[in-house]
N, C-alpha and C positions, 0 to 999 in steps of 0.2 A: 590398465583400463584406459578409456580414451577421457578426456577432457576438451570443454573448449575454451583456451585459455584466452585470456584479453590482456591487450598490450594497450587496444587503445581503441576508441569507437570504431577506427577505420581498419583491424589491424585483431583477430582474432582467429588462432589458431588451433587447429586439428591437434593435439596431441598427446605422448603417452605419458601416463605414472605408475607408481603402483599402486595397487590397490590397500586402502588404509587398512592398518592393525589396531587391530579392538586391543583393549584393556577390562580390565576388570569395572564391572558396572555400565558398559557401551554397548551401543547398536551400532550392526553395520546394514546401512539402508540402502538396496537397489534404488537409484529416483528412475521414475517413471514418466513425473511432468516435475519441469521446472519454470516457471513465470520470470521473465525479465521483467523486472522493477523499473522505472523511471530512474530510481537513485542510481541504475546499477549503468547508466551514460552519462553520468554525472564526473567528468575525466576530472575538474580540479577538486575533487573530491578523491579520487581514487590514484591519481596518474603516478602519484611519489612514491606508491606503493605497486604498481603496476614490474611483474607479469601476476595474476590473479586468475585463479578460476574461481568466479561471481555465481552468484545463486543461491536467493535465500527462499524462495518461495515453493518450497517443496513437496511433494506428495509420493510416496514409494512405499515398498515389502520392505519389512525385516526379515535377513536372510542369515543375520549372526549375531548372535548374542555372548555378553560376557559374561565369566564369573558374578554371580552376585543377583545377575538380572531373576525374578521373578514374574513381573509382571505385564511385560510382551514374552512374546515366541515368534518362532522364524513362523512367515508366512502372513504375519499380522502387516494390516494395512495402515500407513501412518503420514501424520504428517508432523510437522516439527516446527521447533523455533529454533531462529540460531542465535538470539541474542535471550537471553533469561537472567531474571532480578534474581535477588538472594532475597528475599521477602522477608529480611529484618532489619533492616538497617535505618535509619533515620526518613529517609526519603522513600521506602518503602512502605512504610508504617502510616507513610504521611500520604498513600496513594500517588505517589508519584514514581510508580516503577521504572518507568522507561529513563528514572534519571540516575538511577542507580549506578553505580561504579561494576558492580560484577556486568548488569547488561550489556557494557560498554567493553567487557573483555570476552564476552564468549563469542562462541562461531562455531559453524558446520568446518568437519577437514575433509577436502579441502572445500567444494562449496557446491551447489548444487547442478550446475553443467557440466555435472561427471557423470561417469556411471555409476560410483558406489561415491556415499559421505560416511562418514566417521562420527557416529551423534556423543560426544564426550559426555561423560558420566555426570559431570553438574548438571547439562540442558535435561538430562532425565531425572535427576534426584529433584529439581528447583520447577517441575512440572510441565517441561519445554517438548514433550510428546503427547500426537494424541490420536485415539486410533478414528481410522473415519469409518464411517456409518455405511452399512453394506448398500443402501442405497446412494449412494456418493461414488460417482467417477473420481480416479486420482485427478485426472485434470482439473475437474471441479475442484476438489479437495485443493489442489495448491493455489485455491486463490485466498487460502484461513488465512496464512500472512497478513495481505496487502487486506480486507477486509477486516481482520482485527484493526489495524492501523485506523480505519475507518470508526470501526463502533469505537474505541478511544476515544478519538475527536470531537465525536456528536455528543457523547456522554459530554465531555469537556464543555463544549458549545451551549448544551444546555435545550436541544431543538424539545418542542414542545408541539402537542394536537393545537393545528389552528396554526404553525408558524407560516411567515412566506421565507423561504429561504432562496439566496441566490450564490448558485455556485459558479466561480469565474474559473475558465479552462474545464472544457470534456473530453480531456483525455481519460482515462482507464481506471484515476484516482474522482475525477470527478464525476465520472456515470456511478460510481458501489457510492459514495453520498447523493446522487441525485434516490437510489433505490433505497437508501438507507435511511435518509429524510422521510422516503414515503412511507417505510414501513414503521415509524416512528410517530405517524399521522400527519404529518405537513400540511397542511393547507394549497400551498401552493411553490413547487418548485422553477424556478426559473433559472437558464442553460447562459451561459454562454463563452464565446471560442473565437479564434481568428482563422477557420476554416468551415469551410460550406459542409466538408463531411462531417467534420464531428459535429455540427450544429442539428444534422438531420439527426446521428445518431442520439443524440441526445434526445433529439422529439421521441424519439422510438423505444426510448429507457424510460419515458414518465416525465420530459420535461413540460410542462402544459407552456413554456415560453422560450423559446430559442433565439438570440439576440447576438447578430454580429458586435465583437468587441472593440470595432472603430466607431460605433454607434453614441450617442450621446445615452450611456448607460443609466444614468439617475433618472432621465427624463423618459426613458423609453419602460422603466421599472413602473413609474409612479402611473403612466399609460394603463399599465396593466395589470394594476393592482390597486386599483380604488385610489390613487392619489397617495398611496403610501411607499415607503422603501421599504429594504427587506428589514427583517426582524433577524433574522441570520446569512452573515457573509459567510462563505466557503472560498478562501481562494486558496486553488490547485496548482497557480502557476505562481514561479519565481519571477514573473518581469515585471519592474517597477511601476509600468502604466497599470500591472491589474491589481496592485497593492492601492497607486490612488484611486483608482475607479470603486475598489472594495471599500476606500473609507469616505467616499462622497455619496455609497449607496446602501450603507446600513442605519435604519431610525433611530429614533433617541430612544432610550434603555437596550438599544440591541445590543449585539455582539458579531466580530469579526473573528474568524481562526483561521491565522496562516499555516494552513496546509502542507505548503511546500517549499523550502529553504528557497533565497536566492545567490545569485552567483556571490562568492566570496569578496568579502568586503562593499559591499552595498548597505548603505544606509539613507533611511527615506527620514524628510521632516516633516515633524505631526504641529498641529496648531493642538497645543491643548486644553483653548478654551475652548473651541470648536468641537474638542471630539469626547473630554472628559468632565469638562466642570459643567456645561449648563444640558448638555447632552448623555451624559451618564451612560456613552459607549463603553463597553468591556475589548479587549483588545488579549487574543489568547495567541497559544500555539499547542499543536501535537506533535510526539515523534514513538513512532512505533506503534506498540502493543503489549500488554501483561496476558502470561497465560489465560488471567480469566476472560480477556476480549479475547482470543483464540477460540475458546469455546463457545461465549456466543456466537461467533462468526460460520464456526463450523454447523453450528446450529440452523443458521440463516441461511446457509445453502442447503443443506439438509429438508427446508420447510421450502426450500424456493420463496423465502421472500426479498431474496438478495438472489436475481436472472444471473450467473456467471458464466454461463455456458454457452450461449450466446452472445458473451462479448469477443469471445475467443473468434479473431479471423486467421489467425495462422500457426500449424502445429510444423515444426520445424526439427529435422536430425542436429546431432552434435555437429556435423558437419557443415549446416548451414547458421549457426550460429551467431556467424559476421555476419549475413543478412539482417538477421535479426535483432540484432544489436543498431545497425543503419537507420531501418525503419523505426526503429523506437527514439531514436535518438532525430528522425527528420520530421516525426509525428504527424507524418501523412499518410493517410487512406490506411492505416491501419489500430486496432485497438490493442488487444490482447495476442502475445505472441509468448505461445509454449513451445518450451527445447524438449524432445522425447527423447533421452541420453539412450533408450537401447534401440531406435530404430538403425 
């Protein structure tokens, strides 16, 4: 089967494997759409383990089943997880899936910019399949991933009817929170970016405030929203200025949730009489999603109250790949970019 394997953002290739062997209890899934992640350009994240075929965002048929399996059949439409809790363990029990030690060992084989994955028998027994709704396009469908990831977060955040929330970076991660907010009730969302595109796009997603991020951000917040800050920070990006920007622009009892890792080894200083003792800021993090945020997610495109289809500007073969890879990783003029492994 073909893959497109990554060596390195600049540097992904066309190539062949074979095609995975089922075992007892496995799927073997044609992918149909694969979503390139933000993580999946993240090189000091990946590079020590590089060559890799990346791809966790998937939507495809089952076309082979193992001994054991009862509950798919070939032909069934699915999407998957490639990291799943074992939902007993200490941190499990305690709702913190995503910190679970099995999540941190599982994985599609080999990963989703192939033609065929290998779904290993824990990601099905531990709940990490799930079939998509006959009105659901696969494409659509592979955005459950990156969307669970989403409802996690806000659950965590705590967003409420009436919030103003402000999510810093519109890339791809901060448009599914700017719709996720709204379909949550939000009051009022407010965008912002260090590019003109994605600032429109973001008006076009639900932001009622788009704000270049060289801007005097507190001051320009407090403009437009009654003299207050947000009630919820969102920040989407890893760069240190929008870490401070996010903690000079959330109110007293809010809450900030770093969104998105920064580069390695990066550490910010916090004033904490400023941010915790007389201001009673909460300061979070997310990473990932538990089957059951899968299912909402999938739900949420399903209702159309999370637009995914629409964020999609480019459907790309395995062969163009390394394009695609480029543009995600230059975060210019483009949002959502699906790999079709059988064009």
């Amino acid at each position: 089967m073909r893959v497109a394997m990554w060596y390195n953002n600049q540097d992904v290739r066309l190539e062949e494997m074979p095609i995975p062997q089922i075992g007892h209890g496995e799927l073997l899934v044609k992918v149909v759409a694969s979503g390139i992640c933000g993580s999946d350009v993240m090189e000091w994240y990946r590079l020590d383990r590089a060559p890799l075929v990346l791809g966790h965002e998937i939507a495809g048929e089952v076309v082979a089943i193992g001994e054991g399996i009862e509950r798919y059949k070939e032909g069934d439409r699915v999407s998957a997880a490639h990291h799943v809790p074992c939902n007993t363990c200490r941190y499990c029990l305690g709702g913190h899936h995503t910190a679970c030690d099995t999540l941190r060992r599982t994985n599609f084989d080999p990963g989703g910019f192939a033609e065929y994955i290998r779904i290993p028998a824990i990601n099905i027994e531990k709940g990490g399949v799930f079939p998509i709704p006959d009105d659901v396009s696969f494409e659509e469908a592979s955005f459950t991933e990156p969307l669970a990831c989403i409802v996690r977060g806000q659950r965590i955040a705590h967003i409420q009817p009436g919030h103003t929330v402000l999510i810093i970076g519109s890339g791809i991660a901060g448009l599914l929170h700017m719709q996720m907010a709204r379909s949550l009730g939000a009051a009022r969302v407010v965008a912002t970016d260090i590019t003109d595109y994605r600032l429109e796009v973001a008006r076009h997603f639900g932001a009622d405030v788009a704000i270049h991020a060289m801007e005097d951000l507190p001051a320009r917040l407090r403009q437009s929203n009654d003299g207050r800050l947000a009630d919820v920070v969102i920040v989407c990006t890893g760069a240190t200025t929008a870490i401070t920007q996010a903690l000079q622009s959330v109110e007293r009892g809010g809450t900030v949730l770093f969104f998105a890792p920064t580069m390695q080894g990066v550490t910010i200083p916090l004033s904490l009489n400023d941010i915790f003792w007389r201001n009673e800021i909460t300061l979070t993090t997310s990473y990932a999603g538990s089957p059951a945020d899968y299912t909402v997610a999938l739900e949420l495109i399903r209702a159309h109250s999370v637009r995914v289809k629409d964020m999609i500007t480019h459907r790309l073969s395995l062969a163009e790949a390394g394009l695609g890879f480029q543009l995600v990783a230059n975060g210019q003029n483009s949002i959502k970019i699906i790999i079709e492994p059988q064009r």
